[in-house]
C-alpha positions in Angstrom: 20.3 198.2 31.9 17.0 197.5 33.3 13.7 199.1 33.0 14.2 200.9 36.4 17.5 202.0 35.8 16.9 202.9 32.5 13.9 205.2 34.2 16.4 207.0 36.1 18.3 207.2 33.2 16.0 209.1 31.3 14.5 211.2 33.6 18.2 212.4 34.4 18.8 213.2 30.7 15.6 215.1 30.4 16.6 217.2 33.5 20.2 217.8 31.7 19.0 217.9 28.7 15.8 221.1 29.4 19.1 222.7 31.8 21.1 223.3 28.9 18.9 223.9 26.7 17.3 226.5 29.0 20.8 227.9 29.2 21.1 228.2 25.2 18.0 228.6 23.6 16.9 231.3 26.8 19.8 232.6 28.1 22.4 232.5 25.1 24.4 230.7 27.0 26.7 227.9 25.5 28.0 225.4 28.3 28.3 222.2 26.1 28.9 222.0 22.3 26.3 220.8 19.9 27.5 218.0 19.2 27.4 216.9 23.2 24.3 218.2 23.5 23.2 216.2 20.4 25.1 213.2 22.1 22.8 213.6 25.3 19.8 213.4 22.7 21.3 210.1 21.0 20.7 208.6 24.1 17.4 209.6 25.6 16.2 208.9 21.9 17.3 205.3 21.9 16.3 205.0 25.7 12.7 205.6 24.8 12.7 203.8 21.5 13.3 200.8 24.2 11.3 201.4 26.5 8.7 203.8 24.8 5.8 203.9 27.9 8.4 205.7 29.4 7.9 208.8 27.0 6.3 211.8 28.2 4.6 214.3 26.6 7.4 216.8 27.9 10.4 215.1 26.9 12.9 216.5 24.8 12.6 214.0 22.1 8.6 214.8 21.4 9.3 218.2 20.2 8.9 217.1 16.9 5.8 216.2 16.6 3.9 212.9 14.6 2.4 212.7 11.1 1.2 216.0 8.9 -1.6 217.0 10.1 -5.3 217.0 7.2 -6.1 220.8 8.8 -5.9 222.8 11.8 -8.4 222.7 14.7 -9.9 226.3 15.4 -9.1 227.3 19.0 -11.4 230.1 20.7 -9.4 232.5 23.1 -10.6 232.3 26.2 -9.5 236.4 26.2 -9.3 238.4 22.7 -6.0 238.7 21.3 -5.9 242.0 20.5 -3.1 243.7 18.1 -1.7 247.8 18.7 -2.5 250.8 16.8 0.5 252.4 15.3 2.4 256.0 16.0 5.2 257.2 13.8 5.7 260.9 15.7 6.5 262.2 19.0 3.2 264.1 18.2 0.8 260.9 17.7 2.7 259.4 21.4 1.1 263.3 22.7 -1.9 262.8 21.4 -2.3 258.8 22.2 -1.6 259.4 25.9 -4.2 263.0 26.2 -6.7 260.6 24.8 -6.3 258.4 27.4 -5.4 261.0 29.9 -9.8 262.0 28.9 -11.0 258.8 30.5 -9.1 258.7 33.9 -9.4 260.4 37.7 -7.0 262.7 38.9 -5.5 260.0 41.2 -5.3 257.8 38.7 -3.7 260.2 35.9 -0.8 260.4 38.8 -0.2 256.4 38.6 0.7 256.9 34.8 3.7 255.1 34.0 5.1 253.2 31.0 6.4 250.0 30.5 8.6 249.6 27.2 9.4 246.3 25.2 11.0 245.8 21.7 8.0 245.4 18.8 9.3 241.9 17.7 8.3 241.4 14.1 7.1 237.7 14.2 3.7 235.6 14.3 1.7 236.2 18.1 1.0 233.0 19.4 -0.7 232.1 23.2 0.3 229.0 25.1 -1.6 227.2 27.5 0.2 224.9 30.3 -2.0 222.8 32.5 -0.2 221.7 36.2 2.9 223.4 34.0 3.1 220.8 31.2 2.7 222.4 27.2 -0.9 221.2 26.1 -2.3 223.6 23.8 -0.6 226.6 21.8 -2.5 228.4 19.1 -2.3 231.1 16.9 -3.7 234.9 17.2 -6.1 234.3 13.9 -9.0 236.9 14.1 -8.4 237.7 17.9 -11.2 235.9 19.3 -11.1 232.3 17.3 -7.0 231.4 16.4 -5.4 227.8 15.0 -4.4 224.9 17.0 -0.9 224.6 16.0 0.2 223.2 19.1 2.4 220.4 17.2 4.4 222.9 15.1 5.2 225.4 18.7 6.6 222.1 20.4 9.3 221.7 17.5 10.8 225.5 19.2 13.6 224.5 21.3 12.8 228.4 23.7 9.1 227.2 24.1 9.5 225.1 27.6 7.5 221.6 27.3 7.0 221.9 31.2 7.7 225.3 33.5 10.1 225.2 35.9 8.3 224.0 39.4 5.7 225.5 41.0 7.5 225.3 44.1 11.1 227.1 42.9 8.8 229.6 41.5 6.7 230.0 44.8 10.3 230.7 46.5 11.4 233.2 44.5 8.2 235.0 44.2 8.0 234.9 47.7 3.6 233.7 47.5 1.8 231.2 46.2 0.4 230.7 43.1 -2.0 229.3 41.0 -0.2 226.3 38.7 -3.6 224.4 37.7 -3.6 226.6 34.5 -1.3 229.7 33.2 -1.4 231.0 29.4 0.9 233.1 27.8 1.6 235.1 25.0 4.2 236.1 22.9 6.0 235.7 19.1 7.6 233.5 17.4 10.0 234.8 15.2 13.1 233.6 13.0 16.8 235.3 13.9 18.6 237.4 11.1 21.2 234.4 11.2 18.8 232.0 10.4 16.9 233.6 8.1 19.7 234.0 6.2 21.3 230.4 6.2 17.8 229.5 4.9 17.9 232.3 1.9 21.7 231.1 1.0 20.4 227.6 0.3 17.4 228.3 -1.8 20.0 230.5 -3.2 21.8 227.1 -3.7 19.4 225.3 -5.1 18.3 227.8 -7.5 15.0 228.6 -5.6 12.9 231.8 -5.0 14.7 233.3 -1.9 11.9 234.1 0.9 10.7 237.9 1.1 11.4 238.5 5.3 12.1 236.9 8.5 8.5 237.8 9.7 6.7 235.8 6.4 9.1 232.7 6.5 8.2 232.4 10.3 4.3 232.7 9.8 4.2 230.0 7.3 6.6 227.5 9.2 4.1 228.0 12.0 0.9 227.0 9.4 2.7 224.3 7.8 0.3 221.1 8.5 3.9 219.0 8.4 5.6 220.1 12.2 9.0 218.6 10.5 9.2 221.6 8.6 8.7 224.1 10.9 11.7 222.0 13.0 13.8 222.1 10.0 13.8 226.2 10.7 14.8 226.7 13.8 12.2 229.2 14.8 13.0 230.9 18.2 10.1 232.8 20.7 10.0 235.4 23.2 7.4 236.1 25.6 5.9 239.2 26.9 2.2 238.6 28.5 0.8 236.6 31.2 -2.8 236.0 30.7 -3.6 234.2 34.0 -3.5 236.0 37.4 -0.7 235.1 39.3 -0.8 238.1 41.5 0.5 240.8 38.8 -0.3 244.5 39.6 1.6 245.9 36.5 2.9 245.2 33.3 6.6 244.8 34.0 5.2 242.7 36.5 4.3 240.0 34.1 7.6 240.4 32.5 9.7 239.2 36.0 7.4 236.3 36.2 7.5 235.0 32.7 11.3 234.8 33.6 10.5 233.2 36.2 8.5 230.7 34.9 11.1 229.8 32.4 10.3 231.8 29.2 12.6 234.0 26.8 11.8 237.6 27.3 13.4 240.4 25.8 13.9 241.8 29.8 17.1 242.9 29.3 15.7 245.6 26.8 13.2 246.6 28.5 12.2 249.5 30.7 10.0 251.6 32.8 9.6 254.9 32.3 7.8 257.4 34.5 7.5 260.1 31.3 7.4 260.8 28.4 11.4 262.5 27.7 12.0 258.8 29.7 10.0 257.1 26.1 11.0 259.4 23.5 14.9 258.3 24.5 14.3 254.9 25.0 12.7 254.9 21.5 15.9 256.6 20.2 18.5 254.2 22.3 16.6 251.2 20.3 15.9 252.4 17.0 20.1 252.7 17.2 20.5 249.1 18.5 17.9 247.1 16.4 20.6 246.4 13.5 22.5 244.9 16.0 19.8 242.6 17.3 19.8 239.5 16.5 16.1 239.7 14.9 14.1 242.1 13.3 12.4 244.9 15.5 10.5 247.3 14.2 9.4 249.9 16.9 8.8 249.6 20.4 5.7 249.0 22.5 5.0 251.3 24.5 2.2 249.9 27.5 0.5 251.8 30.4 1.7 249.8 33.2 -0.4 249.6 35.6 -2.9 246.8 35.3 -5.8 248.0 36.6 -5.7 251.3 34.7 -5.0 249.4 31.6 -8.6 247.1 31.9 -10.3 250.2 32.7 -9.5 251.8 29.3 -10.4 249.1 27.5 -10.4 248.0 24.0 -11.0 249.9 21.0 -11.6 248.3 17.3 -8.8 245.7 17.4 -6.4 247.7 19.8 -6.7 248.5 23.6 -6.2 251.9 24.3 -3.5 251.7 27.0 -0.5 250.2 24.6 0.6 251.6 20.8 3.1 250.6 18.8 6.2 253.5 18.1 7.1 252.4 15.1 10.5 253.5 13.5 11.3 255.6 10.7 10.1 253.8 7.6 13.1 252.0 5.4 13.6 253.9 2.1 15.0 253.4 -1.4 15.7 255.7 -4.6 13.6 255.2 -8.0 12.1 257.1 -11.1 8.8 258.7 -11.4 8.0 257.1 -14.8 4.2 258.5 -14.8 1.0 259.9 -12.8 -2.2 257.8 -12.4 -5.3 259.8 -11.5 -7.7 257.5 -9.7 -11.6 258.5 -8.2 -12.3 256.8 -5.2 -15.4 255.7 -3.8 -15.9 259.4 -1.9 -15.2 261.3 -5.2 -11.6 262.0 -4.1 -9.2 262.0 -6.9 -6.0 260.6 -6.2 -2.6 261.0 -8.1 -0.5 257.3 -8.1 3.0 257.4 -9.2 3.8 255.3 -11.6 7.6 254.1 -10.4 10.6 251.8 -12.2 9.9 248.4 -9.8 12.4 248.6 -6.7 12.3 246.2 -3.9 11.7 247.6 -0.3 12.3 245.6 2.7 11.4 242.1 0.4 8.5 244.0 -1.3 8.3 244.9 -4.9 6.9 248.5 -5.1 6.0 250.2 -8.7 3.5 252.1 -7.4 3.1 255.2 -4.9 0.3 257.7 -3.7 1.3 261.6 -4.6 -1.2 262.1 -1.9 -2.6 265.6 -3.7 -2.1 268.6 -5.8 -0.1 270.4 -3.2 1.8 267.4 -1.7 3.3 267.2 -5.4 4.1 271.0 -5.2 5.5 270.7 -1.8 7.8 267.8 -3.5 8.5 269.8 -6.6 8.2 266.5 -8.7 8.5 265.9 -11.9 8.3 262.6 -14.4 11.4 261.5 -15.0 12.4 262.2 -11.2 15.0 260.4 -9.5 12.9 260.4 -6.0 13.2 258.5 -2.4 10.3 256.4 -1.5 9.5 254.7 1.9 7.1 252.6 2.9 5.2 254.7 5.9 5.1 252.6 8.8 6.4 249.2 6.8 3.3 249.4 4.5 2.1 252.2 2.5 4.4 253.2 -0.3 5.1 257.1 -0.5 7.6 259.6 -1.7 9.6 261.8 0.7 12.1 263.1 -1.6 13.0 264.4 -4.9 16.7 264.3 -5.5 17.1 267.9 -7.8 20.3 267.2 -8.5 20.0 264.2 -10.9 17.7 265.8 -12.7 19.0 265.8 -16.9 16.2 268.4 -17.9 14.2 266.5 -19.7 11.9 266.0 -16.8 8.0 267.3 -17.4 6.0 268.9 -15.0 3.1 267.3 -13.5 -0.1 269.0 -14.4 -3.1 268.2 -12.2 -6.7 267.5 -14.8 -9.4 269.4 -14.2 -12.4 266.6 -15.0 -13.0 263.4 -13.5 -11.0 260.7 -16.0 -14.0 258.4 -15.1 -17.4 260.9 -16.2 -15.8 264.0 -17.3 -17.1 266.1 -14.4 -15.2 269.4 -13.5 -13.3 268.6 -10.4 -13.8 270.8 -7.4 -11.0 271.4 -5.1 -11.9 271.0 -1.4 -9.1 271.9 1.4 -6.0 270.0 -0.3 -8.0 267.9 -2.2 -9.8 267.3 -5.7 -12.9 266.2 -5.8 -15.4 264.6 -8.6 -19.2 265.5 -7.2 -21.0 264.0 -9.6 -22.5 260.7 -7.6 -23.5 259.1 -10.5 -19.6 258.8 -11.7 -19.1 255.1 -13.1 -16.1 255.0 -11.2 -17.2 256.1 -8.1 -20.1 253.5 -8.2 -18.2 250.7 -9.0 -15.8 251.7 -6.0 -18.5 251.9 -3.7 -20.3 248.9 -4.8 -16.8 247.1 -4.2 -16.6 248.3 -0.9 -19.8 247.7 0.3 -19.5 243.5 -1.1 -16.1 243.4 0.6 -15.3 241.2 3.6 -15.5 243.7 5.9 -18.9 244.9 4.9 -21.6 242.6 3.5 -19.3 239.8 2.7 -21.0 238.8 -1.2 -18.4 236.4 -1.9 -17.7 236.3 -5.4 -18.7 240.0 -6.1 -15.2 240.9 -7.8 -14.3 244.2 -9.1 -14.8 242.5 -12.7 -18.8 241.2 -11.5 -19.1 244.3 -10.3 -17.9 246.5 -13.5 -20.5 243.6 -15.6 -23.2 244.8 -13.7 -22.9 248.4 -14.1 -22.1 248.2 -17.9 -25.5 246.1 -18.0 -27.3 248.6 -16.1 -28.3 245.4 -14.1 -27.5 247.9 -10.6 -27.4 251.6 -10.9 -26.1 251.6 -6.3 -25.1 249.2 -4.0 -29.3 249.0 -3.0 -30.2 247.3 -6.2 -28.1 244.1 -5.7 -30.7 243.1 -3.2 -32.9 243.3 -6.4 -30.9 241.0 -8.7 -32.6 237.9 -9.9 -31.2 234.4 -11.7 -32.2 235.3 -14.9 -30.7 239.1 -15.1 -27.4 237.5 -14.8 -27.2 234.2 -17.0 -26.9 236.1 -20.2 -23.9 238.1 -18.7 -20.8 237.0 -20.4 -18.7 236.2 -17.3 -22.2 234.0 -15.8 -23.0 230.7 -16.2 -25.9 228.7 -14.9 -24.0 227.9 -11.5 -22.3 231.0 -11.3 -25.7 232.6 -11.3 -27.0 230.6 -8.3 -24.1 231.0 -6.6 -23.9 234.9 -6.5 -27.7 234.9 -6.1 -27.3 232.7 -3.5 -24.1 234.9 -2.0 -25.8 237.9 -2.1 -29.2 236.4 -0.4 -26.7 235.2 2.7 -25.4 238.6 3.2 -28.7 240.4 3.6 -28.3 240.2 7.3 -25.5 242.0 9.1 -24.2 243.7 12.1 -24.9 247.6 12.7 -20.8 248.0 12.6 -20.2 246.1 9.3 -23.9 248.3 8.0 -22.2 251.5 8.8 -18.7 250.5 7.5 -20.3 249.6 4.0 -21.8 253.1 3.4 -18.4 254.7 2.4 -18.4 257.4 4.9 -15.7 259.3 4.2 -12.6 258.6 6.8 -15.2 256.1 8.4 -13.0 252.8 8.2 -14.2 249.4 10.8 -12.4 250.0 13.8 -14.9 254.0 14.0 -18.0 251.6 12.4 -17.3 249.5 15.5 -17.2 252.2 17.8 -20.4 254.2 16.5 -22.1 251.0 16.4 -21.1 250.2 20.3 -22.0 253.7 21.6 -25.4 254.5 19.4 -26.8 251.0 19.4 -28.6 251.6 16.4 -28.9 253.2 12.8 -31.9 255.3 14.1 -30.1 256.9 16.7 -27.0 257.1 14.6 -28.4 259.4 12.1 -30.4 261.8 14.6 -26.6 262.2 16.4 -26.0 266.1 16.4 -22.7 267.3 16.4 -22.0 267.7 20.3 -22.6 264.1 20.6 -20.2 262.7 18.0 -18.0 265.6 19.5 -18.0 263.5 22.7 -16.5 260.7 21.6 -13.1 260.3 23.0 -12.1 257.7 19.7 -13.0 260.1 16.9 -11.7 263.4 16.1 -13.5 266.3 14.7 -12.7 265.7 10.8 -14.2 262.0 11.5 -17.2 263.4 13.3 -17.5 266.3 10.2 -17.6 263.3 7.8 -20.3 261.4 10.0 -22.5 264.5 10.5 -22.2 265.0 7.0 -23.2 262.1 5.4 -26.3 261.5 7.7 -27.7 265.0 6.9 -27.3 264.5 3.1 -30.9 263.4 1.8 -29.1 261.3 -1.3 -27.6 259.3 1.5 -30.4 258.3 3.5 -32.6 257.5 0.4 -29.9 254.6 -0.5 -30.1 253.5 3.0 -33.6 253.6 3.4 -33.6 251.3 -0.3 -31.0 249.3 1.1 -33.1 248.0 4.4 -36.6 248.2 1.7 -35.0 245.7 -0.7 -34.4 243.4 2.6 -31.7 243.6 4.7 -31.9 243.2 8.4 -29.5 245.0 10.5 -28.6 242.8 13.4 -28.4 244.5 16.6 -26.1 242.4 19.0 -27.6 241.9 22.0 -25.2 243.3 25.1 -26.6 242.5 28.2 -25.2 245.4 30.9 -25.5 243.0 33.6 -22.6 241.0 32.3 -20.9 243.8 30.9 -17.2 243.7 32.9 -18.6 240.6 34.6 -15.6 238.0 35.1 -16.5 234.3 35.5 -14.3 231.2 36.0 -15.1 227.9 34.8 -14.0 224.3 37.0 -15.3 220.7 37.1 -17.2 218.8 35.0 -20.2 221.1 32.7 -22.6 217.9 31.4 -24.5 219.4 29.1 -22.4 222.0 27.6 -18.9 222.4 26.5 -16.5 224.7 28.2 -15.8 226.3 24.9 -19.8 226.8 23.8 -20.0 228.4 27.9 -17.1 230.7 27.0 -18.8 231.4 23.5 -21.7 232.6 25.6 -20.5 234.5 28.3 -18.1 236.7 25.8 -20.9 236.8 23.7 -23.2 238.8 26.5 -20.0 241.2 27.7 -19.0 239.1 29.8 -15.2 238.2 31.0 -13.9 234.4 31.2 -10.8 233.9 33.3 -8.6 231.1 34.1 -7.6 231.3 37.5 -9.8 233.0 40.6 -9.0 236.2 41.9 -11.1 239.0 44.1 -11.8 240.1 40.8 -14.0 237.0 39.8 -17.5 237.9 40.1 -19.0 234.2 39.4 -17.2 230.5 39.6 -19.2 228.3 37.6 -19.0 225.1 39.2 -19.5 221.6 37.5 -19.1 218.1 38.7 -15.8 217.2 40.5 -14.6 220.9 40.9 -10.6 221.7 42.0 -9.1 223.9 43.9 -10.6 227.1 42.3 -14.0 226.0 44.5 -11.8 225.9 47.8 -10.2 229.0 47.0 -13.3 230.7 45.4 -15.4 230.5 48.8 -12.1 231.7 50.8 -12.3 234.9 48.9 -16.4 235.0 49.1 -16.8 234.5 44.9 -20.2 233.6 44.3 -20.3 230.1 43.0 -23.2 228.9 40.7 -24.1 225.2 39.6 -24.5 224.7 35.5 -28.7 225.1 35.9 -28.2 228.7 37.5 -25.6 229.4 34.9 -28.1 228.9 32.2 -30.6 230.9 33.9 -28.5 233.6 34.1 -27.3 233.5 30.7 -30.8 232.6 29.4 -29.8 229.7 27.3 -33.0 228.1 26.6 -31.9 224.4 26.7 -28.4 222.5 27.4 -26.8 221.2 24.1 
């Protein structure tokens, strides 16, 4: 065989090849055996070894990718990956859709419909395809930067290396369509069956089996080696289209991801005009997901018209138009062995159960919150119970049930202290709740000062619970203000410090003393104040000043808090103990940050093409996200600005047909202000 009919050799196995395992991996559909199909494989494999510039990067045979790689690449979204809140009631479903009922028009409240998909229990991943070829695919990460792990998504045989043509998509959408770029998201996630097979042969080998479907999956994706994450099988589905091609709604997006050549989970979906229409289709799958082949567990439940859902936007980590029903939390029986009372960081005292160790869905649990006093009343529990515990919407261990009739008699009641375990104070009892009062608790402090180091506040790395506790037993810090105080030589007699370990926290704590007004207000412990309401104070007050002079009506107002949340708020800011920390807080040096959100960009959506010379695409993206600004891939009448660089496509033609204004890179610098290109 020569070169040319070898060409025509390969190029008809690819296209037999991608059709069958289209029909298999996509449709479930078996037309040849495995072993013909492997066969087929043989072949082009050996063709190519042959003749090896005749490989392309879509061929069947490059889906395992080359050597391990030293460390991922960081990939920024060119659109934040967001994640949904949750709802575990009929009530919270209620309450999700008046909220969003606040912030729309009549005529658009009578548009309401919802579109209903599966909540697949895997790792979301996006895929970008340039002219339809597979060139970059990249984790979720922190929504706004993910992980190139492009190598490891090409070992999925249901992730198509090319889409099917533009122009057998074009005929059966009945329009044309923009090809030059398209990016998807979806999940990869690992079947029951093969989750399984894998768990039997660590079984085998006398290994630690893995915990769930959803963990094994996450870390076959992160593995630097892709032959790993090929040795799983890992399978994908698909359920957003990024790029505009012409969708109106959500279930929109679904037909053309079919189309395109994905796996969806279409034939479970469903639209529903109310919600008697959601609540049923909630019950239908929370009946079929143990006969699914992989884990589910709720459904997602999306506004679906497009246009509504962009104009209700994004709150914390979530957008407001699309929650996640989750399903009834899995349960399993145990023994009250004890009670733990533990003072939290707002004085709350909190009884912990104390449980013999039981395994919930992979997850070791020996511990539970009681919640309060009267939940354990309501309960009637007792140590030595023989209780049902859950974990509330797959996380939070509780109990939901005592079962009285295994009860020997020797169980004890549970009697609730009346001081603080930590200082001695008399507790007070608030509502359902104990509480300790006396701020200068050691327990409370050291809670507080925890929080307000951690990650999501000022970020002191190295400021551990133990650090912390060293500190306070040293009178070194009497509040979280005085760290800012701290100097090398308070802490190198300290028995956990050594010379470097002294610089280093020094140095730790020196980094953190400027910070963003969201992550400022998250760190002051405001009761039922967690990031996602520090975020959205932070966006609607713009600073601490006007934060603190907000009366009632206006945190009223805000459609994202309720009125407990805005009690807590008002509360804190009117207590003069509180705003003497702050005040010592921003006197000992910190520097609140106040993001800069230029209105003018604000819902502004640009498109990038050409060339840029003196700036990288992804440093222009990093800037125009940075102002409030929007960055698509493909133009639409929606695009308010194409920024055009040398050599542009067909986005330039088809920008002045729809009358986009087109800028060159100089007046896209001006208008971002970027002082120089770099």
């Amino acid at each position: 065989m020569n070169k040319e009919e070898a060409k025509k050799r390969i190029e008809k196995l690819r296209e037999t090849i991608n059709h069958y395992r289209y029909l298999y991996h996509v449709q479930d559909v078996s037309d040849i055996s495995d072993e013909a199909l492997d066969s087929l494989k043989k072949e082009l494999f050996d063709l190519e070894e042959i003749y090896p510039d005749l490989i392309t990067p879509d061929s069947p045979t490059q889906r395992i990718g080359g050597k391990p790689l030293p460390k991922f690449e960081k990939y920024i979204h060119v659109k934040r990956m967001t994640s949904f809140n949750d709802a575990f009631s009929e009530e919270d479903i209620k309450n999700w859709l008046n909220r969003n009922l606040k912030l729309l028009n009549s005529e658009e409240k009578k548009e309401i419909s919802f579109y209903l998909e599966p909540k697949l229990d895997g790792l979301a991943v996006e895929l970008i395809y340039k002219n339809g070829l597979l060139v970059l695919g990249a984790t979720r990460g922190d929504g706004f930067v993910g992980e190139n792990v492009t190598q490891n998504l090409k070992t999925i045989e249901s992730i198509p290396l090319r889409l099917r043509s533009q122009e057998e998509v074009e005929k059966l959408l009945g329009r044309k369509i923009n090809y030059e770029e398209i990016i998807v998201r979806g999940e990869v996630i690992l079947t029951k069956e093969e989750f399984e097979r894998i768990n039997e042969e660590r079984r085998n080998n006398n290994e630690e089996v893995y915990a769930n479907p959803r963990n094994l999956a996450a870390g076959s994706i992160r593995q630097l080696d892709s032959k790993i994450a090929s040795e799983r099988k890992l399978d994908a589905n698909f359920y957003s289209l990024v790029s505009d091609l012409g969708q109106k709604n959500h279930n929109e997006e679904h037909e053309i991801l079919d189309l395109l050549g994905f796996k969806t989970n279409n034939k479970y979906t469903k639209l529903c005009q109310n919600l008697d229409e959601v609540f049923d289709y909630y019950q239908l799958m929370n009946k079929k997901r143990e006969s699914l082949p992989y884990e589910i567990d709720g459904v997602v439940i999306v506004i679906n018209k497009n246009r509504i859902f962009e104009k209700l936007g994004i709150v914390g980590k979530a957008p407001r138009a699309a929650i996640a029903y989750k399903f009834p939390q899995r349960e399993a029986t145990t023994i009250l062995l004890d009670v733990e009372y533990q003072t939290g960081r707002t004085g709350v005292v909190t009884p912990v159960g104390i449980l013999k160790p039981v395994v919930v869905e992979g997850v070791t649990i020996s511990r539970a919150t009681l919640h309060n006093e009267d939940e354990i009343k309501r309960l009637d529990l007792k140590i030595g119970d023989t209780i049902i515990i859950a974990r509330a919407g797959d996380v939070i261990p509780k109990v939901i049930r005592v079962l009285g009739e295994m009860r020997s008699g020797k169980e004890k009641e549970i009697i609730f202290p009346k001081t603080c375990g930590a200082c001695g104070s008399l507790l007070v009892k608030k509502d359902a709740l104990w509480f300790c009062l006396d701020k200068n608790c050691f327990t409370r402090i050291n809670k507080e000062i925890e929080h307000f180091a951690s990650k999501g506040a000022f970020n002191i790395v190295g400021l551990g619970p133990s650090i912390v506790k060293s500190l306070l037993d040293n009178k070194l810090i009497a509040n979280p203000a005085d760290l800012f105080t701290l100097k090398k030589g308070d802490l190198v007699e300290l028995p956990l410090f050594k010379e470097k370990a002294s610089d280093n926290l020094i140095e730790a704590i020196y980094k953190s003393r400027k910070i963003s007004l969201s992550r400022f207000i998250y760190s002051l412990s405001i009761k039922n104040v967690g990031s996602e309401t520090a975020l959205v104070l932070a966006e609607k007050f713009r600073s601490l000043e006007s934060l603190i002079k907000a009366s009632r009506e206006e945190l009223d107002e805000i459609s994202d808090i309720g009125e407990v949340v805005s009690d807590s708020i008002f509360s804190y800011f009117n207590d003069k103990n509180n705003l003497e920390l702050i005040n010592k807080i921003i006197s000992n040096g910190v520097e609140i940050i106040y993001e800069e959100r230029d209105d003018k960009l604000k819902g502004v959506r640009f498109v990038l093409t050409g060339t840029l010379l003196g700036i990288s695409r992804d440093r222009a993206k990093e800037e125009i996200i940075k102002l409030g600004g929007d960055v698509s891939s493909s133009i639409s009448s929606n695009t308010n600005y194409l920024i055009a660089g040398e050599n542009p496509g067909s986005k330039y033609d088809k920008a002045k047909k729809l009358g986009v204004k087109i800028i060159n890179e100089e007046e896209f610098y001006e208008l971002i202000q970027l002082p120089q290109k770099n």
